[in-house]
C-alpha positions as CSV (number, residue, x, y, z in Angstrom):
1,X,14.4,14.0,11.0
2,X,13.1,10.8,11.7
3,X,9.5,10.0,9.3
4,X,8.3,7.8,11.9
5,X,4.7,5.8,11.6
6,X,3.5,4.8,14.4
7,X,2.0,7.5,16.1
8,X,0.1,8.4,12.9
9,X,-1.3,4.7,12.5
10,X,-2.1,5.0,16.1
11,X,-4.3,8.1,15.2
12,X,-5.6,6.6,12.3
13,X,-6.8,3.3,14.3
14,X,-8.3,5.2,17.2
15,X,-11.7,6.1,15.5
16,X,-12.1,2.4,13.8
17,X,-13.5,0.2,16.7
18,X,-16.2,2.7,16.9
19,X,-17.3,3.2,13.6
20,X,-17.2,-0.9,13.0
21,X,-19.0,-1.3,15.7
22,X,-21.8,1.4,13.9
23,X,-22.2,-0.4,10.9
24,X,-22.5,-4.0,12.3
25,X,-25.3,-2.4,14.5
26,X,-26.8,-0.8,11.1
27,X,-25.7,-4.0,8.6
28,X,-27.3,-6.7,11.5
29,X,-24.2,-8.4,10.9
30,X,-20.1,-8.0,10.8
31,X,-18.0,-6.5,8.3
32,X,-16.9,-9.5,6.1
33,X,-13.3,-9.7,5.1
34,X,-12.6,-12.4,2.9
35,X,-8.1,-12.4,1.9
36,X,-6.8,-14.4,-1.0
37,X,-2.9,-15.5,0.1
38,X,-0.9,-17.3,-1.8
39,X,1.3,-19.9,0.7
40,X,3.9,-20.1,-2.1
41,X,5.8,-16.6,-0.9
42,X,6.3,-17.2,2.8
43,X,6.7,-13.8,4.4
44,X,3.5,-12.1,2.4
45,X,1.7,-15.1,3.9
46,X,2.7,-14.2,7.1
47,X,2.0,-10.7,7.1
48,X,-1.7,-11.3,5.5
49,X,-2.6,-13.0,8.3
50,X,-1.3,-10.6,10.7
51,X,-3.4,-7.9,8.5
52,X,-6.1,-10.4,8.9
53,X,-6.0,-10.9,12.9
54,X,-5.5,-6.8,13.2
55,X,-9.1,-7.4,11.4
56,X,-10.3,-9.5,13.9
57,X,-9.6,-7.4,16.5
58,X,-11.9,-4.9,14.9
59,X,-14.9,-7.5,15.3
60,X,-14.7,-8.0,11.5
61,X,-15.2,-11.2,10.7
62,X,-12.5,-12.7,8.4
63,X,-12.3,-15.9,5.7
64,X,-8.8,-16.8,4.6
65,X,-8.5,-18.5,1.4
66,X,-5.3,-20.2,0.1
67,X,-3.8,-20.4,-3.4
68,X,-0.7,-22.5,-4.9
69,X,1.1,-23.3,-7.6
70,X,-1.1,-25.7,-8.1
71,X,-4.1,-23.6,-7.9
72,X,-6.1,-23.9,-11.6
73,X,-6.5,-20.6,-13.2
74,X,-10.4,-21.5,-13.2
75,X,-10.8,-22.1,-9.6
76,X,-9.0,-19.1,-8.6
77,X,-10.8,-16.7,-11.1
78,X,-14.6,-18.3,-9.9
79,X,-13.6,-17.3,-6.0
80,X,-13.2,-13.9,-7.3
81,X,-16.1,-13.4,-9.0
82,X,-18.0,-15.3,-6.2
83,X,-16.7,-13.2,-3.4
84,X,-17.1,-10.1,-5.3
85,X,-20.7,-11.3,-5.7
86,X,-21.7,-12.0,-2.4
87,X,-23.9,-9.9,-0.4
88,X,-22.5,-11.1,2.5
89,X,-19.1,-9.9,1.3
90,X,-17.9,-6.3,1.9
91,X,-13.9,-6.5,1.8
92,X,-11.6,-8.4,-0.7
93,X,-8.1,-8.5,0.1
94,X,-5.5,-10.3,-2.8
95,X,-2.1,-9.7,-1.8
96,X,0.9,-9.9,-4.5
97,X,3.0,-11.7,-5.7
98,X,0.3,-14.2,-7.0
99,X,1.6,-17.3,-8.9
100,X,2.8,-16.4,-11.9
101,X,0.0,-18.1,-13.8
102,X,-2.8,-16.3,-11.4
103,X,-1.4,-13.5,-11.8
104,X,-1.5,-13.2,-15.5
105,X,-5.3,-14.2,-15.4
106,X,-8.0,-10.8,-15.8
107,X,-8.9,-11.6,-12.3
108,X,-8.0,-7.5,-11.3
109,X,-11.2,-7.3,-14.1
110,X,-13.8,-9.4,-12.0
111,X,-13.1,-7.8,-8.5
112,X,-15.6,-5.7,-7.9
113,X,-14.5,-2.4,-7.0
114,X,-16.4,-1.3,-3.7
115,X,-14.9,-4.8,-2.2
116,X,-11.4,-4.0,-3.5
117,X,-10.0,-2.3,-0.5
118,X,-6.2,-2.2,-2.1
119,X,-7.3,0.0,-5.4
120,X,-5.9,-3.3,-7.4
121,X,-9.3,-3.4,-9.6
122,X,-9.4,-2.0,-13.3
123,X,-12.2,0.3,-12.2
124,X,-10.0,1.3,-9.2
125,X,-6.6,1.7,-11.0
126,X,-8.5,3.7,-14.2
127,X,-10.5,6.2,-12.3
128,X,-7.3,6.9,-10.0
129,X,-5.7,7.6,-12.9
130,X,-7.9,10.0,-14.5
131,X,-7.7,12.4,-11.5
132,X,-5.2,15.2,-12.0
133,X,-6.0,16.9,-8.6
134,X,-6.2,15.6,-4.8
135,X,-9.6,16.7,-4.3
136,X,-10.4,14.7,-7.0
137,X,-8.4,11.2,-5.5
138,X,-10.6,12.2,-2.1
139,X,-13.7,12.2,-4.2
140,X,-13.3,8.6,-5.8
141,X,-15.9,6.5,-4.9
142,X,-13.6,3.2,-4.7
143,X,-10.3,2.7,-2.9
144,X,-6.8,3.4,-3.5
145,X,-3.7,1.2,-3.1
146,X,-3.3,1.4,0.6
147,X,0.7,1.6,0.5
148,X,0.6,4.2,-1.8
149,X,-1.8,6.5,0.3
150,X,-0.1,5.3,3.1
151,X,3.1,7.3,1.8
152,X,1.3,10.0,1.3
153,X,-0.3,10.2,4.5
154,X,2.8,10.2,6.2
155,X,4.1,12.6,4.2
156,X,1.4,15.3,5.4
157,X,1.9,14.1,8.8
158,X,5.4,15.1,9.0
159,X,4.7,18.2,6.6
160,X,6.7,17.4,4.0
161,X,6.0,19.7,1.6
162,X,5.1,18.0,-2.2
163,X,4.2,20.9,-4.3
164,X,6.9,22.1,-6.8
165,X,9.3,19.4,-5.4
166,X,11.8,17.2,-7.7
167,X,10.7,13.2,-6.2
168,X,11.9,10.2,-8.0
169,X,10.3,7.3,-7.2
170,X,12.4,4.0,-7.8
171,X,10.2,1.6,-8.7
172,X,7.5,0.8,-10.9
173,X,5.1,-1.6,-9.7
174,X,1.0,-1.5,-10.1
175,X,1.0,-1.8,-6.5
176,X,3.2,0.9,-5.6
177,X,5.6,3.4,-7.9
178,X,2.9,3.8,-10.5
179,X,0.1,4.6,-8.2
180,X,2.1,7.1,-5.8
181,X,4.2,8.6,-8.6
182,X,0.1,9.6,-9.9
183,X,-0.6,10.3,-6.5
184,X,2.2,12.4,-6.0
185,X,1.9,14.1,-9.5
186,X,-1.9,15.1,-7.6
187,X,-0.2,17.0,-5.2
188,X,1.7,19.2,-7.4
189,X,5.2,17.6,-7.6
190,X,7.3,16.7,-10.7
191,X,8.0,13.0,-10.6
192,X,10.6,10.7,-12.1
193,X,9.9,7.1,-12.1
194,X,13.0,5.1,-11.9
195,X,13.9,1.6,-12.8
196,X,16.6,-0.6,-14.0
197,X,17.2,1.2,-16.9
198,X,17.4,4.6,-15.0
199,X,20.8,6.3,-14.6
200,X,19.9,6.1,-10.5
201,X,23.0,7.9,-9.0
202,X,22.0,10.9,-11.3
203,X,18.5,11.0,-10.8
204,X,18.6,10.3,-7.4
205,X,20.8,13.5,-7.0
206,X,18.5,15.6,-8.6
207,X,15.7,14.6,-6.0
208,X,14.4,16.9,-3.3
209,X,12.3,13.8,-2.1
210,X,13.4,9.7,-2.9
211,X,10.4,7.3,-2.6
212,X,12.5,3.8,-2.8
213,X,10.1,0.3,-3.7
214,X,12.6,-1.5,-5.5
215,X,13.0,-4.3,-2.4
216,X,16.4,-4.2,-3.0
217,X,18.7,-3.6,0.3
218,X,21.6,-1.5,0.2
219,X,20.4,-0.1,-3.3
220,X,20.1,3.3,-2.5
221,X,23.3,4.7,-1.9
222,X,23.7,7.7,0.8
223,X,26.2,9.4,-1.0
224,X,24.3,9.7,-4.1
225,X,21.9,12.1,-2.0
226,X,21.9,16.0,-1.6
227,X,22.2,16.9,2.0
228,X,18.8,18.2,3.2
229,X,16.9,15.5,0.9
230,X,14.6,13.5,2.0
231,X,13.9,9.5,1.7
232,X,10.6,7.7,2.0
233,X,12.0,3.8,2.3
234,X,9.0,1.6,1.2
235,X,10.4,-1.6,0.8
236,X,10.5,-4.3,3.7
237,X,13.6,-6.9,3.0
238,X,14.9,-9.7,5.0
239,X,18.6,-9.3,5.2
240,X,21.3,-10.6,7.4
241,X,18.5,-12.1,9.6
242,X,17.0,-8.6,10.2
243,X,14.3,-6.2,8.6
244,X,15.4,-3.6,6.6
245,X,14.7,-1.1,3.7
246,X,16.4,0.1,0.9
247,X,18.9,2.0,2.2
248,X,21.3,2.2,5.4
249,X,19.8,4.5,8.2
250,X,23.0,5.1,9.5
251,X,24.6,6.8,6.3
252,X,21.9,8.9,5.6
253,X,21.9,10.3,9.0
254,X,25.3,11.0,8.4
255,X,24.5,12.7,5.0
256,X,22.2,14.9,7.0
257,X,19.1,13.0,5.3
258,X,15.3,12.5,6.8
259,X,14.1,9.2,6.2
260,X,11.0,6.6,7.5
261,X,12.5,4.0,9.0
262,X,12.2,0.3,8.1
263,X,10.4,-1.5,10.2
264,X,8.3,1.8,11.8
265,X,7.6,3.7,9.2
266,X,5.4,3.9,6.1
267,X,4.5,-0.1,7.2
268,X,2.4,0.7,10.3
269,X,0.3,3.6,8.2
270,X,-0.2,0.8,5.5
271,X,-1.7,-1.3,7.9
272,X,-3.8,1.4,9.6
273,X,-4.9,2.3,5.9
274,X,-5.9,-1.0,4.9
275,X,-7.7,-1.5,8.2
276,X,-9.6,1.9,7.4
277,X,-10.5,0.4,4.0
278,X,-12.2,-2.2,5.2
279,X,-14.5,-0.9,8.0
280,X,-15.2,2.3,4.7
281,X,-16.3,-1.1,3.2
282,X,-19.0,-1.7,5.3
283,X,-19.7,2.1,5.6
284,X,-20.4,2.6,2.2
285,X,-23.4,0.1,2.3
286,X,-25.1,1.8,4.8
């Protein structure tokens, strides 16, 4: 079976020109969206401003702010704290990777949480992790990280069943494996979080269900797989002038594996989460 997106995303995107169109009727105004994009990685630029223009055709209105190596720490952590202070403001979007001296500023610390539509926060990340349950994560009052949700979304979509299930989820990023291994942990499941220290063929094998962020193509080997598994492939790469995940499609059709394909797969839902987020933003003031 074939874990595709799009027809999820679609369904997720059909309600949200309607409701924006509520709350700039109730707010006198637009949705505000303003993104932090750093121009120093090239294809996360690129695909923040797509998010941004999928904004735009929501009637939100959007402010694009760029950051550099170059970028003082100061500057960067005062655009923070004055977006997340604005009234005017409802959505703040800051993408990763940051520079590596933004991004070991406290600037998750000043983001205000009701702005910070990717769960990135302090506030966000801490109360996500104090729920043990899923009616607790649909109770939180802030966001969660959209690709994270985004996986389990899809999941549900193609009833996958999570409770009781073995998942190992390679990768261990803030943005991703730490937040959907907790999110998966919510739904009942037994999670093993891989990374470069993990004995991957073996834990892999053990899997019912593989959620693969490591952004590493061809890492993920087919044959490592039980037949009847299942694998999630987060991670978008550019390789050999083409998009592609962490694993070959092709082999794990072979080895009787369903898998989300890269592109059309958890990336659209991601997307249709985000743009959620931000018109739940606006909501939320109302």
């Amino acid at each position: 079976m074939i874990l595709e997106g799009r027809t999820l995303a679609a369904q997720i995107r059909e309600s949200l020109p309607g409701r924006a169109v509520r709350v700039c009727a109730k707010l006198g105004r637009p949705i505000q969206l303003c993104a932090i994009g750093s121009t120093e990685d090239y294809g996360a630029y690129v695909y923040l401003k797509k998010e941004v223009e999928a904004a735009q055709k929501l009637g939100v209105q959007t402010r694009l702010f760029e950051i550099n190596n170059q970028t003082p720490a100061a500057e960067f952590l005062g655009l923070v704290e004055k977006l997340s202070a604005d009234p005017q403001t409802d959505a703040i979007l800051i993408p990763r990777p940051l520079p590596e001296h933004l991004a070991a500023t406290d600037f998750a610390n000043r983001l205000a949480p009701q702005k910070d539509i990717d769960g990135m926060s302090n506030v966000n990340m801490g109360n996500l992790f104090l729920c043990k349950t899923w009616p607790e994560i649909e109770a939180l009052p802030g966001f969660v990280p959209c690709t994270a949700l985004a996986v389990i979304r899809l999941l549900q979509f193609h009833a996958i069943a999570l409770a009781g299930k073995e998942i190992a989820v390679i990768g261990r990023s803030n943005t991703v494996g730490r937040p959907l291994a907790h999110l998966l942990t919510c739904q009942n499941a037994t999670v093993k979080i891989c990374h470069t220290k993990t004995d991957l063929p073996r834990a892999v094998k053990e899997a019912d269900l593989i959620c693969s962020a490591a952004g590493v193509p061809g890492l993920l080997n087919a044959s490592w797989l039980r037949p009847g598994a299942t694998v999630v492939d987060i991670s978008t790469n550019w390789h050999q002038q083409r998009l592609c995940g962490d694993a070959d499609p092709v082999a794990l059709e072979k080895r009787g594996v369903s898998y989300s394909p890269v592109p059309g797969g958890v990336g659209p839902v991601t997307l249709a989460c985000l743009l959620e987020n931000i018109i739940l933003s606006g909501e939320r003031k109302l």
